[in-house]
C-alpha positions in Angstrom: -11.8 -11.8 12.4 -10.6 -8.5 12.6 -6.9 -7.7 13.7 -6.1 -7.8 17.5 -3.3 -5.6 18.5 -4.4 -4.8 21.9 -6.4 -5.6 25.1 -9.4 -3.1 24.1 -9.1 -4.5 20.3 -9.6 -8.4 22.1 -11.8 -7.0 24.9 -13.8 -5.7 21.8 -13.6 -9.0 20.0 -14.5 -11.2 22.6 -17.7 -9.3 23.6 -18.9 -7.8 20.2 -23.0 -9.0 19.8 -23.9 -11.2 17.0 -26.8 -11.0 15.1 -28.2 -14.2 16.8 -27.5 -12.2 20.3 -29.5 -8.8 19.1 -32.1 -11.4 18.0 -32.6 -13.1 21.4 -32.2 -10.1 23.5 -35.5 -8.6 21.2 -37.1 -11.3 22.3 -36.8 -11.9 25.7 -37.9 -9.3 28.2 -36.3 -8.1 31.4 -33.0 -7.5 33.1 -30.0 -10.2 32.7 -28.0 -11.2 35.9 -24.3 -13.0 35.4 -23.5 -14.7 38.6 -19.8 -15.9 38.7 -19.0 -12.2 36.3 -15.5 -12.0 37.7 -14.0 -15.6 36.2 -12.4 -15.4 32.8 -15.1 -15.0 30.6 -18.0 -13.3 32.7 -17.0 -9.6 31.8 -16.8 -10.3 28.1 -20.2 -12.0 28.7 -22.0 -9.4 30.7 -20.1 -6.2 28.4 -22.2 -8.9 25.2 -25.0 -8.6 26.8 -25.0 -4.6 27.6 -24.0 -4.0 24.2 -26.3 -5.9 22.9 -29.1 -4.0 24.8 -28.1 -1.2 24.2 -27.4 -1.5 20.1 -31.4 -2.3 20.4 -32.0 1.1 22.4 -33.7 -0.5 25.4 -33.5 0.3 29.2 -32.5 -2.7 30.5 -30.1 -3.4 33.4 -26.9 -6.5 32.8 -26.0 -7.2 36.3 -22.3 -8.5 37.4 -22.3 -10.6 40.3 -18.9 -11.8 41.8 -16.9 -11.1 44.7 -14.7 -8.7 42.8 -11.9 -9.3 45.3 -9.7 -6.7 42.4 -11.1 -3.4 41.8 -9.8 -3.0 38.6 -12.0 -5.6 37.2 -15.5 -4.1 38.7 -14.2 -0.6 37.4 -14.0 -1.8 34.0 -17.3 -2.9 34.1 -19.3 -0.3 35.5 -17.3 2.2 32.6 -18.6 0.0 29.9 -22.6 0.7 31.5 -22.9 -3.2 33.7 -24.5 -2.9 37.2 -22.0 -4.3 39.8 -22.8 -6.0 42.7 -20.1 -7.7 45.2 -21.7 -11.1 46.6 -20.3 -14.6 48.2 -22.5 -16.2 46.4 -22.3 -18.8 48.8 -23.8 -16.6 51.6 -27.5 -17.2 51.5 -28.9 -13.9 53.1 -26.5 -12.3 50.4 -28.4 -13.5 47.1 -31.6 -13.2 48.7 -30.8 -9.5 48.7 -29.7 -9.7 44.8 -32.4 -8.2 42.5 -34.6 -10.0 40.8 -34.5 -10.5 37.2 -36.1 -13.0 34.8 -33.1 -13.6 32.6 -29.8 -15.5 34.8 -26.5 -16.9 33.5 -24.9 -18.9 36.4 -21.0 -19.4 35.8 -20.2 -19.8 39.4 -17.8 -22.6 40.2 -14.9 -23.8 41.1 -12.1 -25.9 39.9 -8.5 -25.1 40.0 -6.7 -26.0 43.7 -9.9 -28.5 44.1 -7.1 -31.2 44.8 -6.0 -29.5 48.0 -9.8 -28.3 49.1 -12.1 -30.5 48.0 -14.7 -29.3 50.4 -14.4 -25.8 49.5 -15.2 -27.1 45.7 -18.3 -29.7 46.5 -20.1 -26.2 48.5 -19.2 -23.5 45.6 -20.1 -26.8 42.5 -23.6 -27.9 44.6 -24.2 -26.1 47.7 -24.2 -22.6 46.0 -26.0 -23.7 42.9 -29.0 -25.0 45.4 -29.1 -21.6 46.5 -29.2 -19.8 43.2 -32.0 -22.4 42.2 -34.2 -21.5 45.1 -33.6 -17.6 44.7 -34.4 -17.4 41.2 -36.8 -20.4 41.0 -38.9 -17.4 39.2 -36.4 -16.5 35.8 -34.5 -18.6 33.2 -31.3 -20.2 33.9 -28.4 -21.1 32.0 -26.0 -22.8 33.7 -22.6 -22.9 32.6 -20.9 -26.9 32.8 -18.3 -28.7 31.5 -17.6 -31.5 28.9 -15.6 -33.1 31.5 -18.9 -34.6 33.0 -18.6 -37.1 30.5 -16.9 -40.1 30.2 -13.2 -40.2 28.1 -14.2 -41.2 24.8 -12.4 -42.7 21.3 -10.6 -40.4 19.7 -11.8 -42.2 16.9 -15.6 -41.2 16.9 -17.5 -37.8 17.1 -17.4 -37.1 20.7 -19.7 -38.1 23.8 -23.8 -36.3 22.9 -25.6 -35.0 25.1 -27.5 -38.4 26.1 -24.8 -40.1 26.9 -24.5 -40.8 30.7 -22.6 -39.0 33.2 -19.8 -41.4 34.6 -16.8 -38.8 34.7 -13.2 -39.6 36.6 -12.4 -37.5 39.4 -14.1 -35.3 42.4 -14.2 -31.9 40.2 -15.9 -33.8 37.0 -18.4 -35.8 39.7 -18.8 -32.6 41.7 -20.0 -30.6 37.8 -22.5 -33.4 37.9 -23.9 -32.6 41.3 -24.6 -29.3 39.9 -26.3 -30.1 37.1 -28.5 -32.5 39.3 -28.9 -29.4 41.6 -30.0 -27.2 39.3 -32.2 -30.3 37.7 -33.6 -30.9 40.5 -35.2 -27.6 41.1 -36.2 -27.2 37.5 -38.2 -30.0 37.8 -39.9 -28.5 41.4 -40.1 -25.1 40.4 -40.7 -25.8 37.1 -37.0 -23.1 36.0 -36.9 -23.3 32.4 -33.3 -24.0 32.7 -30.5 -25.0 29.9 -27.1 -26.7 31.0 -24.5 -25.3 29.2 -22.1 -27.8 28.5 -18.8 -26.1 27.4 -15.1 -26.8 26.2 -12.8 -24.9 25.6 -12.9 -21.2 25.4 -10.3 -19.7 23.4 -8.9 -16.1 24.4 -5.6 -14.7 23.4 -4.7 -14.7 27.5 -5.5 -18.2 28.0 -7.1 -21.8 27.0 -5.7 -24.5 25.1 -4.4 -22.8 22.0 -2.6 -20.2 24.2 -1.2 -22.9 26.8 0.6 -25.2 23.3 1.8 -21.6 21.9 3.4 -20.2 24.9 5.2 -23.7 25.2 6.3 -24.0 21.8 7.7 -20.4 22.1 9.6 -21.2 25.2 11.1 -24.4 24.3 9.0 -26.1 26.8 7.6 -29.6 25.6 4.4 -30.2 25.2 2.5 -33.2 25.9 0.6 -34.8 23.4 -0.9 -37.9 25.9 -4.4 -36.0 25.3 -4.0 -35.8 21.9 -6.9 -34.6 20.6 -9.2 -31.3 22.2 -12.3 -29.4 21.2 -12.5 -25.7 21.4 -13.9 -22.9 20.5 -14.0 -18.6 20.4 -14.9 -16.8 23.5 -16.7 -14.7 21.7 -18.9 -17.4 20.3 -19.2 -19.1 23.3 -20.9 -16.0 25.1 -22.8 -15.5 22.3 -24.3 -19.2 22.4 -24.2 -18.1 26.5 -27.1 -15.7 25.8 -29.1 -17.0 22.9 -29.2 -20.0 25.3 -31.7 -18.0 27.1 -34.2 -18.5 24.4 -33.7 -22.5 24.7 -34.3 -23.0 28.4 -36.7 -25.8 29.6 -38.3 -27.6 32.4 -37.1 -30.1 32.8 -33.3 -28.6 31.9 -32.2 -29.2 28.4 -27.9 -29.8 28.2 -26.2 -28.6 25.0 -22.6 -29.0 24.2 -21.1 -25.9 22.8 -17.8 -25.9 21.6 -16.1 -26.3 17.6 -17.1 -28.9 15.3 -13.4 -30.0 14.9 -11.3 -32.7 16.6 -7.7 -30.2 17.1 -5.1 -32.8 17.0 -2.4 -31.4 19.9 0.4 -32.3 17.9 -0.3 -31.1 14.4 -0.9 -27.5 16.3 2.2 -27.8 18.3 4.0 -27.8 14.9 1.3 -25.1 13.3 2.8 -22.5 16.3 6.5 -24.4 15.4 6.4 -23.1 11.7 4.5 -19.5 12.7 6.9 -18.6 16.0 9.9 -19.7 14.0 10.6 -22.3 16.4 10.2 -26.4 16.3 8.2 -27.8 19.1 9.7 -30.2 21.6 6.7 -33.0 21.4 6.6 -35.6 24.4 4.3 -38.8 24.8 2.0 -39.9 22.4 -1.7 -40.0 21.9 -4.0 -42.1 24.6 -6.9 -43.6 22.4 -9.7 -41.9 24.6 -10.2 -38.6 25.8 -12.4 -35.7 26.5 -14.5 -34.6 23.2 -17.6 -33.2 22.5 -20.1 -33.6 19.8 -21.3 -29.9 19.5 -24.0 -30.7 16.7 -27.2 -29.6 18.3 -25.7 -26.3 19.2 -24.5 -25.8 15.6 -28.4 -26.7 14.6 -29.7 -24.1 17.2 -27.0 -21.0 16.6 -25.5 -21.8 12.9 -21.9 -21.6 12.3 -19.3 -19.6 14.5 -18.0 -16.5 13.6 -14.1 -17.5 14.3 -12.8 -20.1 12.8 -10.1 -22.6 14.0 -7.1 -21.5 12.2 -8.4 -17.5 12.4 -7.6 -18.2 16.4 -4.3 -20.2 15.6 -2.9 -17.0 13.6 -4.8 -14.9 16.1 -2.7 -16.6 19.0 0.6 -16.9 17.6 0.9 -13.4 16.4 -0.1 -12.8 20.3 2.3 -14.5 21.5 5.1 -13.5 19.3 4.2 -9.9 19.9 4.6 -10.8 23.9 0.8 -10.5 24.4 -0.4 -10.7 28.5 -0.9 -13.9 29.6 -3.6 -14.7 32.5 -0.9 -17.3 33.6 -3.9 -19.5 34.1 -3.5 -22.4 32.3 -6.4 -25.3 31.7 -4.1 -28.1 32.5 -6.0 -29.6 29.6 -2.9 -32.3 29.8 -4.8 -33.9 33.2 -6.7 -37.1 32.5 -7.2 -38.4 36.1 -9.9 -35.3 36.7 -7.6 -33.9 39.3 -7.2 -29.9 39.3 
């Protein structure tokens, strides 16, 4: 991992194209279309995929699809070569006027506020993925999820697989099922090779799990160790598993966990950021005996090892931090157990 000093070196980081990107971009044809580009990780992930076209000299076209309600971030895209196009994806006249393309990453969704307007969650989680699955009943899909559509599991064991059943807590979890039934659904119609993208967590200097523990541990804020145990993983790598995805998509849908291999024990990072910010951390509560992991192995077997490791982003984020890095101020609320956002 190369240094990060500043928001182009992370920008560059987080969307650089792997060899296993260049590799499935050769050999799929056509345009690629990000719906949901304006969340946290669609521009790194649609910037990926234009570099990664255009490293292999083609004329191809990376569409951004968002409502782009801040100009700042549409700019940014359209200077780095990505096509974009302002669209309530929700709006069904609306997508029927997007442009057809045989290559679709759908990262629509919605989950933070759900608590207050549930409603407003259940249309943008299954009402707008029906849409997008009728539009584009023609291209391949992947489909970005959650692990949170599983069960809790033992911290003890390897995580919840990918055949393990869907019984989630809470409306948000139950509503990222309804969208992977959606999108199932009309996979199986259609016949939409499609692959459910089953990730957690992303790690970027600005947010995600590693960032949240840091930025407490700095501030003398406690952190709470009651989810003791997380999984995550490098933006980077997770929008580079986004794209070769592509490759993998199947009718009926195949669902592939993507995050890190390890099991990050809260605690023993609390104190990693303690000893590299200078500054003990204030631990509270103390580790339930189930929650949300993943076992990422197929993913592993499909794309090989990831390019960042786990203590590469620990350094990566304290040094951010101690520097006085941006923050998103967006934090996962990775802490919440009852599925409630």
């Amino acid at each position: 991992m190369t240094p990060i000093e500043t928001i182009a070196d992370l920008e560059d980081s987080l969307s650089a194209p792997t060899s296993g990107v260049l590799d499935t971009l050769e050999a799929i044809d056509g345009d690629v279309l990000v719906l949901g580009a304006g969340g946290k990780m669609g521009p790194t992930l649609a910037r990926m995929a234009r570099r990664g076209i255009d490293r292999l000299g083609q004329e191809r076209c990376v569409f951004a699809v968002s409502r782009f309600s801040g100009a700042a971030a549409a700019q940014a895209l359209r200077q780095d070569g990505v096509k974009v196009i302002a669209c309530d994806l929700a709006d069904r006249a609306a997508v029927s006027r997007l442009p057809d393309a045989p290559n679709v990453i759908f990262m629509a969704g919605q989950k933070f506020g759900t608590s207050d307007a549930p409603e407003m969650m259940w249309v943008m989680n299954t009402v707008v993925p029906g849409i997008v699955a009728e539009r584009f009943a023609g291209a391949r899909i992947v489909v970005f999820s959650t692990g949170c559509v599983y069960s809790p599991t033992s911290t003890m064991g390897r995580g919840s697989s990918e055949d393990d059943p869907l019984e989630p807590p809470g409306e948000y979890a139950n509503s990222c099922v309804g969208r992977e039934r959606i999108f199932t659904h009309f996979s199986k119609k259609h016949g939409t090779p499609t692959l459910i993208f089953r990730l957690n967590y992303a790690i970027d200097l600005r947010y995600g799990v590693l960032s949240d523990v840091a930025r407490n541990v700095a501030a003398g804020r406690a952190v709470d160790v009651t989810t003791g145990w997380v999984n995550v993983i490098w933006q980077g790598d997770a929008n580079a598993r986004a794209i070769q995805s592509l490759a993998h998509a199947s009718a009926p849908p195949l669902a592939l966990n993507v995050t890190g291999r390890e099991r990050v024990s809260i605690r023993e990072v609390a104190h990693r950021f303690g000893a590299l910010l200078g500054r003990p951390p204030v631990i509270i509560g103390s580790e339930a005996p189930a929650v949300w992991l993943a076992d990422a192995t197929h993913s592993f077997e499909l794309f090989g090892p990831v390019a960042v490791t786990l203590n590469e982003m620990i350094e990566a984020t304290a040094d951010w931090v101690r520097r006085g890095g941006v923050a998103l101020g967006k934090p996962t609320c990775f802490e919440s157990r009852d599925g409630r956002f």
